[in-house]
Residue frames as a rotation matrix with the C-alpha (Angstrom) as fourth column:
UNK 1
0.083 0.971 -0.223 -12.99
0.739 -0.210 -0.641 -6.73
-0.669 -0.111 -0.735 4.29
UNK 2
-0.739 -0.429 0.520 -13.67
0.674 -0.449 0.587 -4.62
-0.018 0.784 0.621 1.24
UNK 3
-0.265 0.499 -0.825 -15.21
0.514 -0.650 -0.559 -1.20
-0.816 -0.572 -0.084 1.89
UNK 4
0.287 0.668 0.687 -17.30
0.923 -0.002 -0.384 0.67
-0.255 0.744 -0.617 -0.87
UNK 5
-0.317 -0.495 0.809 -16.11
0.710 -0.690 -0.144 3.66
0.629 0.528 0.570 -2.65
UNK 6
0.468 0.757 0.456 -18.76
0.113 -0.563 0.819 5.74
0.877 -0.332 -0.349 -0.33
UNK 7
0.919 0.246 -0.309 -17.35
0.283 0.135 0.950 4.51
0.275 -0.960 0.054 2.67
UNK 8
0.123 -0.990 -0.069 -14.00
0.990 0.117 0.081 4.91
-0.072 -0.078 0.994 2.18
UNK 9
-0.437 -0.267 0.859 -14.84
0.319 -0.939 -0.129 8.67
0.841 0.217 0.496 1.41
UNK 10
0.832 0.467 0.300 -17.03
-0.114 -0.385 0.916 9.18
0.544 -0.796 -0.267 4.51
UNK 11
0.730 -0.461 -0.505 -14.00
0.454 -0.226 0.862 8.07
-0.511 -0.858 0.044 6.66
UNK 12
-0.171 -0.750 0.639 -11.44
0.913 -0.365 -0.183 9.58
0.371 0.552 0.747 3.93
UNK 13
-0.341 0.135 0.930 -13.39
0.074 -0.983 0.169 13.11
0.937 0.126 0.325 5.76
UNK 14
0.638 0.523 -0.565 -13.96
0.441 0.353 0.825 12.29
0.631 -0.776 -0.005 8.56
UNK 15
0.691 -0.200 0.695 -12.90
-0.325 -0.944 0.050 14.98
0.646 -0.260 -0.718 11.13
UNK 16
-0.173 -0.797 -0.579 -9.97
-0.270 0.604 -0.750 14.36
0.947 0.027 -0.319 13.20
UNK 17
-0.884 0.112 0.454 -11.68
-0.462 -0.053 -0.885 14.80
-0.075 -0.992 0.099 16.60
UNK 18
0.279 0.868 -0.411 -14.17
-0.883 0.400 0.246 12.34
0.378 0.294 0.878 15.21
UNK 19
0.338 -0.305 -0.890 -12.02
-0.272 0.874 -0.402 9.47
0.901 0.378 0.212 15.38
UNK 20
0.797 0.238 0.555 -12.26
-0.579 0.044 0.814 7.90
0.170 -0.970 0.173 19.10
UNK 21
0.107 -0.814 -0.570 -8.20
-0.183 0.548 -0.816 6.53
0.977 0.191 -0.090 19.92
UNK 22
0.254 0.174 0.951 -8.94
-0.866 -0.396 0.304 6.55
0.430 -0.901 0.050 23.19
UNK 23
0.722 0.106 0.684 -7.82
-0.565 0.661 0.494 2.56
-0.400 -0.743 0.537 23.09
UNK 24
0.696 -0.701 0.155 -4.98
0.595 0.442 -0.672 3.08
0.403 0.560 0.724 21.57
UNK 25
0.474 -0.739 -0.478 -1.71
0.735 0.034 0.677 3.21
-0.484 -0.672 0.560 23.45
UNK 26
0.925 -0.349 -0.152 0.23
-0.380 -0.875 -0.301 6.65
-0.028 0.336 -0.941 22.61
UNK 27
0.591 -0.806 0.011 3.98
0.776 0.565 -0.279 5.87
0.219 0.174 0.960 21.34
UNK 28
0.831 -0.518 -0.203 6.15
0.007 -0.354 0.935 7.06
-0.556 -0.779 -0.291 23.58
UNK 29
0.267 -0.951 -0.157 10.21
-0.963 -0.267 -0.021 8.26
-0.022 0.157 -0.987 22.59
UNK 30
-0.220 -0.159 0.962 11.00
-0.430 0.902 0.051 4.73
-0.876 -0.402 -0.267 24.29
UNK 31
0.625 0.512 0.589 8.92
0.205 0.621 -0.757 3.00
-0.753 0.593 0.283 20.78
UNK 32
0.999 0.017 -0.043 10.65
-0.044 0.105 -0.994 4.67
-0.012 0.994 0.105 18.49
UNK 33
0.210 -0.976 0.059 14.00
-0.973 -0.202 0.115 4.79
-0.100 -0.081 -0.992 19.61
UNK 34
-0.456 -0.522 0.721 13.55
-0.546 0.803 0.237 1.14
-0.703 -0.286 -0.652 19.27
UNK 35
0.842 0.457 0.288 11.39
0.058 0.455 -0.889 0.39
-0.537 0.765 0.356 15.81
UNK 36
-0.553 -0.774 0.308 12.82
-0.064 0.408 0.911 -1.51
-0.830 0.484 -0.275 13.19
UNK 37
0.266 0.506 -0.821 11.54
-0.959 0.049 -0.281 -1.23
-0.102 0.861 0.498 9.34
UNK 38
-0.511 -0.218 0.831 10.82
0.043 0.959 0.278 -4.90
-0.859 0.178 -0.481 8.34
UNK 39
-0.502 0.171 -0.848 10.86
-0.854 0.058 0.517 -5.20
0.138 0.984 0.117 4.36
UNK 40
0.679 0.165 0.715 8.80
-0.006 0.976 -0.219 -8.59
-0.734 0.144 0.664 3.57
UNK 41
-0.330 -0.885 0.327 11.01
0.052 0.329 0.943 -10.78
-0.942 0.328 -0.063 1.50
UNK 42
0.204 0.723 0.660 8.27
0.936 0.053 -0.347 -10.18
-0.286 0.689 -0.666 -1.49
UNK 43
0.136 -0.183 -0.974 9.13
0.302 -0.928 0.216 -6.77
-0.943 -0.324 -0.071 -1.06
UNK 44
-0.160 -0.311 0.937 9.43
0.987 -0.061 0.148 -4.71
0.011 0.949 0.316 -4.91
UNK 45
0.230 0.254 -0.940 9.52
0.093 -0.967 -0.238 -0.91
-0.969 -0.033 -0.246 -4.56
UNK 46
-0.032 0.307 0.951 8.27
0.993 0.117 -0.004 0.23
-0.113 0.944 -0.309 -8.21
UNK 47
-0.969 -0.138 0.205 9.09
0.190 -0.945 0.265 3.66
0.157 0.296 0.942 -9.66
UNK 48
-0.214 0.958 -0.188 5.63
0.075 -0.176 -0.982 5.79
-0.974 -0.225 -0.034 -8.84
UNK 49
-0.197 0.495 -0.846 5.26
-0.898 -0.437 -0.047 6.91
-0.393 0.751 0.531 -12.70
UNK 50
-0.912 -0.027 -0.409 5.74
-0.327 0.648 0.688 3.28
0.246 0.761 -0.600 -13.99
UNK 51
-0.977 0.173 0.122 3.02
-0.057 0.344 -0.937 2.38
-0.204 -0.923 -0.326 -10.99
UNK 52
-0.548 0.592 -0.591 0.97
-0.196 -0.777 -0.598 4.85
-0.814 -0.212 0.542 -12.24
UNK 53
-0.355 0.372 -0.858 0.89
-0.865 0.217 0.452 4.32
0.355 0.902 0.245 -15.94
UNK 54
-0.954 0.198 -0.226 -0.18
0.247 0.944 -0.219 0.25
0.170 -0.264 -0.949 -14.35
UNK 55
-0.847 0.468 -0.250 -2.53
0.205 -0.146 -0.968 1.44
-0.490 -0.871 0.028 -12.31
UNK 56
-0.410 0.194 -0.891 -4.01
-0.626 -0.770 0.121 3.35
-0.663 0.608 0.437 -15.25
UNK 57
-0.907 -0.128 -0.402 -4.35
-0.390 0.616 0.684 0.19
0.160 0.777 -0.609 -17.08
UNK 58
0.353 0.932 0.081 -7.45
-0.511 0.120 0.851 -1.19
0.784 -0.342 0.519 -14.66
UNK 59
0.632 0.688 0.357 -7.75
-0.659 0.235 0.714 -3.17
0.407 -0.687 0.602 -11.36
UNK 60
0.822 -0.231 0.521 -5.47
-0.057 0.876 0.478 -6.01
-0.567 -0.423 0.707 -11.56
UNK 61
0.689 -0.716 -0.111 -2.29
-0.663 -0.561 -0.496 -3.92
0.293 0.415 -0.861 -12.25
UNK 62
0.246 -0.839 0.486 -0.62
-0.842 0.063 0.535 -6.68
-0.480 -0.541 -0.691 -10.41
UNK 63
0.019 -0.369 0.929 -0.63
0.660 0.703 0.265 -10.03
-0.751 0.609 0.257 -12.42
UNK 64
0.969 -0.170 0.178 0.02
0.180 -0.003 -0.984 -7.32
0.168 0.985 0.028 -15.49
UNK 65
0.666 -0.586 0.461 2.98
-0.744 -0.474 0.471 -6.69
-0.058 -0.657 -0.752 -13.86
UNK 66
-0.015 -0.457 0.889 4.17
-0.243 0.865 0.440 -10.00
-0.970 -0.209 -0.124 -13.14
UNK 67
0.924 0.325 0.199 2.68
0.128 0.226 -0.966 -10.57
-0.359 0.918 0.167 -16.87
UNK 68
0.826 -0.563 -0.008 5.13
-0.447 -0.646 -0.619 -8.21
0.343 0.515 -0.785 -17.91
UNK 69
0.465 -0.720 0.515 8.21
-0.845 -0.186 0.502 -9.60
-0.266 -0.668 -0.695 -15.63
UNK 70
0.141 -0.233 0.962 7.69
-0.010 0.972 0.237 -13.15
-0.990 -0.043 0.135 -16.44
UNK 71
0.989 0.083 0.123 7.29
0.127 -0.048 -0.991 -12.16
-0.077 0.995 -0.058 -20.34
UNK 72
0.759 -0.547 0.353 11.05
-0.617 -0.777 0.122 -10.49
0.207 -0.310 -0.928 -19.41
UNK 73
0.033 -0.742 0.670 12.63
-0.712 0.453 0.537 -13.31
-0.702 -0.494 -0.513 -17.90
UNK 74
0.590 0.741 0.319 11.09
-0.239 0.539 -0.808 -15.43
-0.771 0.400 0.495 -20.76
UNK 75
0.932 -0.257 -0.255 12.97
-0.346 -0.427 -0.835 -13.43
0.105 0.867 -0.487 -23.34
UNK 76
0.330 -0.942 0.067 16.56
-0.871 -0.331 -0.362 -13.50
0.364 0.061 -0.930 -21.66
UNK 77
0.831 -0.065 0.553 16.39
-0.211 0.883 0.420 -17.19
-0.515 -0.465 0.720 -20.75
């Protein structure tokens, strides 16, 4: 579901004692003594400045990305 620039600021301010958790289960010592970070195998952690300067570019920083990778692997075949 894709949420409108508006909306995303109304809850982006939205006071914390606004926000009703009241059916959500508090995490207890017991949770975390026992979470595990799961990476997806897709996984690509990207410097933040290079991100940025992407990001900068417009919207659909990811297939330039990949643009860029596959252009990369292209070269050094």
């Amino acid at each position: 579901m894709k949420l409108s620039k508006t909306r995303l600021s109304e809850i982006d301010n939205l006071p914390e004692d606004a926000i009703d958790t009241s059916e959500i289960p508090e995490l207890d010592d017991d949770f975390w003594e026992n979470a595990q970070r799961i990476v997806p195998e897709n996984y690509l952690q990207i410097e933040h400045e290079i991100l940025e300067w992407f990001k900068g570019q417009g919207h659909d920083y990811h297939a330039r990305i990949n643009k860029v990778l596959r252009a990369h692997i292209e070269t050094h075949r």
